[in-house]
TORKOL-4160 file (C-alpha; in steps of 0.2 Angstrom, whole numbers, padded with zeros to 4 digits, m for minus):
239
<pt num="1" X="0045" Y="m0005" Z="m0025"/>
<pt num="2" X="0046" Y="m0003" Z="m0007"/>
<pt num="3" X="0054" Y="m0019" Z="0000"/>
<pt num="4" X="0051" Y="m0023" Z="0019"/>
<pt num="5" X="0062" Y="m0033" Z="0030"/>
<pt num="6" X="0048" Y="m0046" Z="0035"/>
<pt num="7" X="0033" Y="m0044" Z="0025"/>
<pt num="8" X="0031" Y="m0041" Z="0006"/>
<pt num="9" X="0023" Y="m0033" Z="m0006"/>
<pt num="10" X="0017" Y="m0014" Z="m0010"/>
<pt num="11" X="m0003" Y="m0009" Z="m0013"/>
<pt num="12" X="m0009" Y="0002" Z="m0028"/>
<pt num="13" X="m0019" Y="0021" Z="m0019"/>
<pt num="14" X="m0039" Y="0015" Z="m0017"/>
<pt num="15" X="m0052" Y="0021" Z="m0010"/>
<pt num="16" X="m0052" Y="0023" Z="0010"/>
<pt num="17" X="m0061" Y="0009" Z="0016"/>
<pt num="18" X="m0067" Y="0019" Z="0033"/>
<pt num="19" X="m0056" Y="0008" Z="0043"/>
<pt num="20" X="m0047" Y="0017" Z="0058"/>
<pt num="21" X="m0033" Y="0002" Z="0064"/>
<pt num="22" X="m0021" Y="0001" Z="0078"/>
<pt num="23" X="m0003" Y="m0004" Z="0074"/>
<pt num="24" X="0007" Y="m0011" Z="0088"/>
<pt num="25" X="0024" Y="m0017" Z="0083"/>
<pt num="26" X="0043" Y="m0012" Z="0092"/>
<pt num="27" X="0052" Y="m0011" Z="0076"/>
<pt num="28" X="0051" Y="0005" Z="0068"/>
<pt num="29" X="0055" Y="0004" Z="0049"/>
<pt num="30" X="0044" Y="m0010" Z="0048"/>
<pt num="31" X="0030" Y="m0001" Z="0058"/>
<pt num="32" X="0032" Y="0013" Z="0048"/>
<pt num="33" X="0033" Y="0003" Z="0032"/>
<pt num="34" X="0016" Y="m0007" Z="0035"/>
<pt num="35" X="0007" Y="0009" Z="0041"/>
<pt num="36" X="0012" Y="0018" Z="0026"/>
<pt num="37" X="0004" Y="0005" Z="0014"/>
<pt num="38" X="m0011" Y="0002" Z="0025"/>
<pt num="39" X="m0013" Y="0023" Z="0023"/>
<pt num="40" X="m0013" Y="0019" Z="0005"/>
<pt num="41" X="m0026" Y="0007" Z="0007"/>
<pt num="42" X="m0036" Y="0022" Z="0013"/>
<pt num="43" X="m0035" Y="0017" Z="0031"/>
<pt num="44" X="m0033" Y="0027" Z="0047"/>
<pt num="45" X="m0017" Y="0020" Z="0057"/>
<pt num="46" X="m0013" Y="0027" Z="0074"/>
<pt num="47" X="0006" Y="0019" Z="0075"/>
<pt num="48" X="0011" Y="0012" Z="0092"/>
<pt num="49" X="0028" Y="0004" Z="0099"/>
<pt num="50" X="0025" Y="m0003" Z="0116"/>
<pt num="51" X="0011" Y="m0012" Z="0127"/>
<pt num="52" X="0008" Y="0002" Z="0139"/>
<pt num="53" X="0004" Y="0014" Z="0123"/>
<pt num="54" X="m0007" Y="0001" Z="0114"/>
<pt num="55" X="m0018" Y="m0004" Z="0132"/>
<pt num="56" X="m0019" Y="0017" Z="0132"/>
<pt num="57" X="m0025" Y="0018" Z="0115"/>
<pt num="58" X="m0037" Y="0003" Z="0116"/>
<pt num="59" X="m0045" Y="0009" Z="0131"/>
<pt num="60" X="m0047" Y="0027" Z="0123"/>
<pt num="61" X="m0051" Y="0024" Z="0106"/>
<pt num="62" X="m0066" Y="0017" Z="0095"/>
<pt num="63" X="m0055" Y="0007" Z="0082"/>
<pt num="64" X="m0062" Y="m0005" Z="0071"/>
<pt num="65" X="m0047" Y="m0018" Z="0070"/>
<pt num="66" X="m0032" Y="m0020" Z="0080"/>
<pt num="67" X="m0016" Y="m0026" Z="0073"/>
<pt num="68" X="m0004" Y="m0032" Z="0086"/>
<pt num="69" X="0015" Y="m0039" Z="0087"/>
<pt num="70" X="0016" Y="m0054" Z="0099"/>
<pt num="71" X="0031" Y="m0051" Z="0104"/>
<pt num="72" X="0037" Y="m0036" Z="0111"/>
<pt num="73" X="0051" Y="m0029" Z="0124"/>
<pt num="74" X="0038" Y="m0025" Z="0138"/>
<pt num="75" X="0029" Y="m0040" Z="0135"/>
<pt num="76" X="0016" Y="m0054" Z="0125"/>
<pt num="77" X="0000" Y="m0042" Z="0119"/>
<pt num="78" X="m0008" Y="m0059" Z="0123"/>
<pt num="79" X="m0008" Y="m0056" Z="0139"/>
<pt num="80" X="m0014" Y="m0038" Z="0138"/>
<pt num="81" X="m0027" Y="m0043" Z="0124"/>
<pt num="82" X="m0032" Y="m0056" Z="0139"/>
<pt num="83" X="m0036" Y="m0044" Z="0153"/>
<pt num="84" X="m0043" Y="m0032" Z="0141"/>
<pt num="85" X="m0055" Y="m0045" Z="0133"/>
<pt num="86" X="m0060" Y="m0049" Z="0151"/>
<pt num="87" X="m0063" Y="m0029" Z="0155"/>
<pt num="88" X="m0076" Y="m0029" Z="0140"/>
<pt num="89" X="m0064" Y="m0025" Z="0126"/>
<pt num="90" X="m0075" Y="m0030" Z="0109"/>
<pt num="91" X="m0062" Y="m0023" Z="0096"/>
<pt num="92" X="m0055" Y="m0038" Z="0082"/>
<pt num="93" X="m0038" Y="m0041" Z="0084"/>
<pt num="94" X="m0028" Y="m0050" Z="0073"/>
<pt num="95" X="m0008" Y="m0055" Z="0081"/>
<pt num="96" X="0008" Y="m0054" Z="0069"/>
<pt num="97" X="0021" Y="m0066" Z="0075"/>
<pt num="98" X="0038" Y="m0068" Z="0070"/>
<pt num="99" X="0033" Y="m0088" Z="0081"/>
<pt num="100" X="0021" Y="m0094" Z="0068"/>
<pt num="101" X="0020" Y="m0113" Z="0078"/>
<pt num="102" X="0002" Y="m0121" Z="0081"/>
<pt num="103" X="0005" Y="m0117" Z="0101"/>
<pt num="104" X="0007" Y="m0099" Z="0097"/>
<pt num="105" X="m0008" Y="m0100" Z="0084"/>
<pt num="106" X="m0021" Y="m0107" Z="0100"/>
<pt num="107" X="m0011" Y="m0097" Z="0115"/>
<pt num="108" X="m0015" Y="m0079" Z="0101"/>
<pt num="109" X="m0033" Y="m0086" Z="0100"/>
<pt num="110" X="m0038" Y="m0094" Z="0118"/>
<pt num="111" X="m0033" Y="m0076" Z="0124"/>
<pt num="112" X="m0044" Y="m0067" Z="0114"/>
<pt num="113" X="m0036" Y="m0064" Z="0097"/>
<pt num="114" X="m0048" Y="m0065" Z="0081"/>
<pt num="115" X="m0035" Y="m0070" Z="0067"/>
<pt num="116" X="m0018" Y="m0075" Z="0065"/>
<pt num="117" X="m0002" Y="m0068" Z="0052"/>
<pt num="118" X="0015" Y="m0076" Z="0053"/>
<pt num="119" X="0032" Y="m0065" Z="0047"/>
<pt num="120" X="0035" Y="m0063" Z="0032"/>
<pt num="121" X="0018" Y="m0058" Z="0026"/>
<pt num="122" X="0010" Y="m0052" Z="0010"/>
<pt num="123" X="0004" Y="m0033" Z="0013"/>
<pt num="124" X="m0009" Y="m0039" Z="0003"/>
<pt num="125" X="m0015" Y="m0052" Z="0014"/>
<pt num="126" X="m0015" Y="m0041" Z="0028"/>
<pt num="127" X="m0026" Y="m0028" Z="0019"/>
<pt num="128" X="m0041" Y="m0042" Z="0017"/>
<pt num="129" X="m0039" Y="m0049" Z="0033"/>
<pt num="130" X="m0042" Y="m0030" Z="0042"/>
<pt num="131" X="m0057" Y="m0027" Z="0030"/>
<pt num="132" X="m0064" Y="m0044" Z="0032"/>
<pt num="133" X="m0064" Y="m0042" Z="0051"/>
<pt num="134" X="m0069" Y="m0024" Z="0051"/>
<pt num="135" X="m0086" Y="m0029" Z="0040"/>
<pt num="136" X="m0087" Y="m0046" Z="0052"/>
<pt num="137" X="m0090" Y="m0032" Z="0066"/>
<pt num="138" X="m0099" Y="m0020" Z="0056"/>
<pt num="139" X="m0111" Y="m0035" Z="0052"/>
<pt num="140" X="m0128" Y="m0026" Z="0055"/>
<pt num="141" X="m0125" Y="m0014" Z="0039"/>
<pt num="142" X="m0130" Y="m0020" Z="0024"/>
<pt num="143" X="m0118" Y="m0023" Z="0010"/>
<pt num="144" X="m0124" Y="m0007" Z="0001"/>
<pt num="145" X="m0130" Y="0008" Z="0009"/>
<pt num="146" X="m0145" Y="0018" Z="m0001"/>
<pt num="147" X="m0147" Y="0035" Z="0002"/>
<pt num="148" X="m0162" Y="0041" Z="m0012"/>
<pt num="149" X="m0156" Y="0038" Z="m0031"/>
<pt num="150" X="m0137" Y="0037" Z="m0021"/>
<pt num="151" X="m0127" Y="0017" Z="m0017"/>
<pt num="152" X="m0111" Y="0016" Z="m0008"/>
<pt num="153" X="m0107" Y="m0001" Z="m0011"/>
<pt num="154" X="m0095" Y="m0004" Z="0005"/>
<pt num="155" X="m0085" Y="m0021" Z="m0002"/>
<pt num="156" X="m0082" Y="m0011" Z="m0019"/>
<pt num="157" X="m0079" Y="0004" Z="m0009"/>
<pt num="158" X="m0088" Y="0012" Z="m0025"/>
<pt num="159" X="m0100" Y="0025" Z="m0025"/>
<pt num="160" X="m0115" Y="0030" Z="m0040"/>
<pt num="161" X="m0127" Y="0041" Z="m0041"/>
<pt num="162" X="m0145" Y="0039" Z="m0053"/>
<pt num="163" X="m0132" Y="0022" Z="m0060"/>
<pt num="164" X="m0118" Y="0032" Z="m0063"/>
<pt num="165" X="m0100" Y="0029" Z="m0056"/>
<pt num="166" X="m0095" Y="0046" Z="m0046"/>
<pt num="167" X="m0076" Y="0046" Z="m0042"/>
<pt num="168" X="m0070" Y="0052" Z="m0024"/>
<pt num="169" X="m0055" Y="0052" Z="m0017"/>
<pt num="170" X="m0050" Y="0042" Z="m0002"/>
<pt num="171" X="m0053" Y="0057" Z="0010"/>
<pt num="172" X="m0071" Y="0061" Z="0002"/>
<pt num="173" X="m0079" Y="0044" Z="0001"/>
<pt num="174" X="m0072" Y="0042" Z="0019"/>
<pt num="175" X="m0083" Y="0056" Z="0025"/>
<pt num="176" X="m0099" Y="0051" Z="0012"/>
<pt num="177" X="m0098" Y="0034" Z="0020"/>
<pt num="178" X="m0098" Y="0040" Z="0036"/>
<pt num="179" X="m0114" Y="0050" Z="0034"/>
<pt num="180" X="m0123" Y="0039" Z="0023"/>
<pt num="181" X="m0119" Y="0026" Z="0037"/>
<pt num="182" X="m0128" Y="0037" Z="0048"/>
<pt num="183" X="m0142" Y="0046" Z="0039"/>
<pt num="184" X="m0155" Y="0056" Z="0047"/>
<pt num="185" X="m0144" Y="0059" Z="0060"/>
<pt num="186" X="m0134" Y="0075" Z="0063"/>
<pt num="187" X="m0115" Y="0069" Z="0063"/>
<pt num="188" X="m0104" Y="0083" Z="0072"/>
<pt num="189" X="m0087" Y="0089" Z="0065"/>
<pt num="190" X="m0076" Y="0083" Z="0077"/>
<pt num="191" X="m0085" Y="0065" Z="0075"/>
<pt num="192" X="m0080" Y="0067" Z="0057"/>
<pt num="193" X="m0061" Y="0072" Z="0063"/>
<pt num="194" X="m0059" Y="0058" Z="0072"/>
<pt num="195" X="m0069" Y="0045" Z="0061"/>
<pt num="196" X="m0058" Y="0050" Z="0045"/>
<pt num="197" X="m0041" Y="0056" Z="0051"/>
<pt num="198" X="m0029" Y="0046" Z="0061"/>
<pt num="199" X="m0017" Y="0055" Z="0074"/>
<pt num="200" X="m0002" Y="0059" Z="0064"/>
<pt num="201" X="m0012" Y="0070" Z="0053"/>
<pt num="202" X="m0014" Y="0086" Z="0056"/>
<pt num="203" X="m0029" Y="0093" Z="0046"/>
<pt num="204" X="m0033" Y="0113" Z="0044"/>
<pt num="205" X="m0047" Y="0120" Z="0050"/>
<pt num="206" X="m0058" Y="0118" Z="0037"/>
<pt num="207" X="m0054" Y="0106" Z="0030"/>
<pt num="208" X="m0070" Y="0097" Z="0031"/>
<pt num="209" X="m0078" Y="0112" Z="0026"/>
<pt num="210" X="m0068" Y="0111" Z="0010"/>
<pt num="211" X="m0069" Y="0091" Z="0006"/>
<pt num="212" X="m0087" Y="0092" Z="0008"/>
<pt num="213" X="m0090" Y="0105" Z="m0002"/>
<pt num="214" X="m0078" Y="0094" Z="m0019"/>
<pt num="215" X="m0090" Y="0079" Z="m0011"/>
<pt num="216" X="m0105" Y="0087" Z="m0015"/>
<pt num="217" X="m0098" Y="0097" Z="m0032"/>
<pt num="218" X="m0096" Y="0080" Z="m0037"/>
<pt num="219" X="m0113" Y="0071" Z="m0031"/>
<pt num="220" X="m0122" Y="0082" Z="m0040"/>
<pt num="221" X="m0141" Y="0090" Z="m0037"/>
<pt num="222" X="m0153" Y="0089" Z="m0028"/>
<pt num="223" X="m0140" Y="0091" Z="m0012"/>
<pt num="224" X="m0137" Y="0075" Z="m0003"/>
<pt num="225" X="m0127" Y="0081" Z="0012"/>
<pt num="226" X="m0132" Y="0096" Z="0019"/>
<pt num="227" X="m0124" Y="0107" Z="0033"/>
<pt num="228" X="m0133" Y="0107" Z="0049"/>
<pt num="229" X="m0124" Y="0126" Z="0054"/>
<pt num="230" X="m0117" Y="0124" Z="0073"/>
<pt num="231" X="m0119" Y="0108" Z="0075"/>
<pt num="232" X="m0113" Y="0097" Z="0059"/>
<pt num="233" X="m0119" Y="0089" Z="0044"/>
<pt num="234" X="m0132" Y="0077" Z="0039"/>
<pt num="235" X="m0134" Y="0065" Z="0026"/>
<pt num="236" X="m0154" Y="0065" Z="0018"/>
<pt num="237" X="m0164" Y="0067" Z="0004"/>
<pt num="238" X="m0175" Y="0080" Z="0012"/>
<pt num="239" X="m0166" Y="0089" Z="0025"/>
């Protein structure tokens, strides 16, 4: 079992929730410890050590939830998040603190934070309090999306077809999700790239290409996802 240094507990692989977080926090191993079982979760993690990086990131970057150490060598992300939130910055944040006092607590939230996690913490925990912010935000999707005889039951993260399970991996119901999320609409590759892969990874070519084609192998007929050629893919019962 992995052990961290100030936060506990390791996570079982599941299906990729769609969830692209930022992780800001100076120390490395534990950075690299949470973002490693946060990836297991099936989320994208773009790892960051410092304010300046995070401010650039958040100003750049569509994530659904922002996960952000307090305390840091440059600075209090409080502050930041507060000047951000004041330049329209919409993304959910929730602050790890090593200070886990009431004052903290209301300073975190009166600057713009949406939930709080003191040191040590449960991986666990962590997990459900990114997910139950990131479907807080995504709010105007139903609970299950319906695409013909096809449900992709988004708390579940579980997918069947005509009432029967199909199995995907993390990678594969990421992009299914994605497009289903966006049906009758043309979703280009590099959307999908930066949708379903974080920045440390380093997918080939065509590896879309490839996941889509297992994806629909596993779907089954009539074709659900169909490729739109030159432009991207789209997600429809008649294309």
């Amino acid at each position: 079992m992995t052990r961290f240094r100030r936060c506990r507990g390791v996570l079982p692989p599941r299906h990729t929730d769609g969830v692209r977080v930022l992780l800001l926090d100076d120390d490395a191993q534990l950075r690299a410890d949470v973002a490693r079982q946060l990836r297991r979760a099936g989320m994208s993690i773009d790892e960051v050590a410092d304010l300046a990086t995070a401010d650039e990131h958040l100003c750049v970057t569509p994530y659904d939830v922002a996960v952000l150490d307090r305390s840091l060598p440059d600075g209090d992300a409080a502050t930041m998040l507060a000047r951000l939130r004041e330049n329209g910055l919409a993304v959910p944040v929730i602050f790890l603190t090593c200070h886990d006092d009431v004052g903290d607590r209301i300073d975190g939230l009166d600057a713009g934070g949406d939930d709080y996690l003191g040191k040590p913490f449960a991986i666990g925990e962590l997990v459900a309090r990114i997910r139950s912010l990131a479907r807080r935000t995504a709010a105007v999707r139903p609970p299950v999306l319906a695409l013909g005889d096809l449900r992709v039951d988004l708390a579940r993260a579980a997918v069947t077809r005509d009432g029967r399970p199909v199995t995907l991996t993390p990678k594969e119901y990421s992009l299914l999700e994605h497009l289903v999320g966006r049906a009758g609409q043309v979703v280009s590759r590099q959307e999908l790239l930066e949708h379903c892969w974080d920045e440390y990874e380093e997918p080939s070519s065509n590896v879309i290409e490839a996941r889509i084609a297992r994806m629909r192998a596993k779907l089954g007929s009539p074709p659900l996802v169909h490729t739109v050629r030159g432009t991207g893919y789209l997600a429809a019962v008649h294309p």
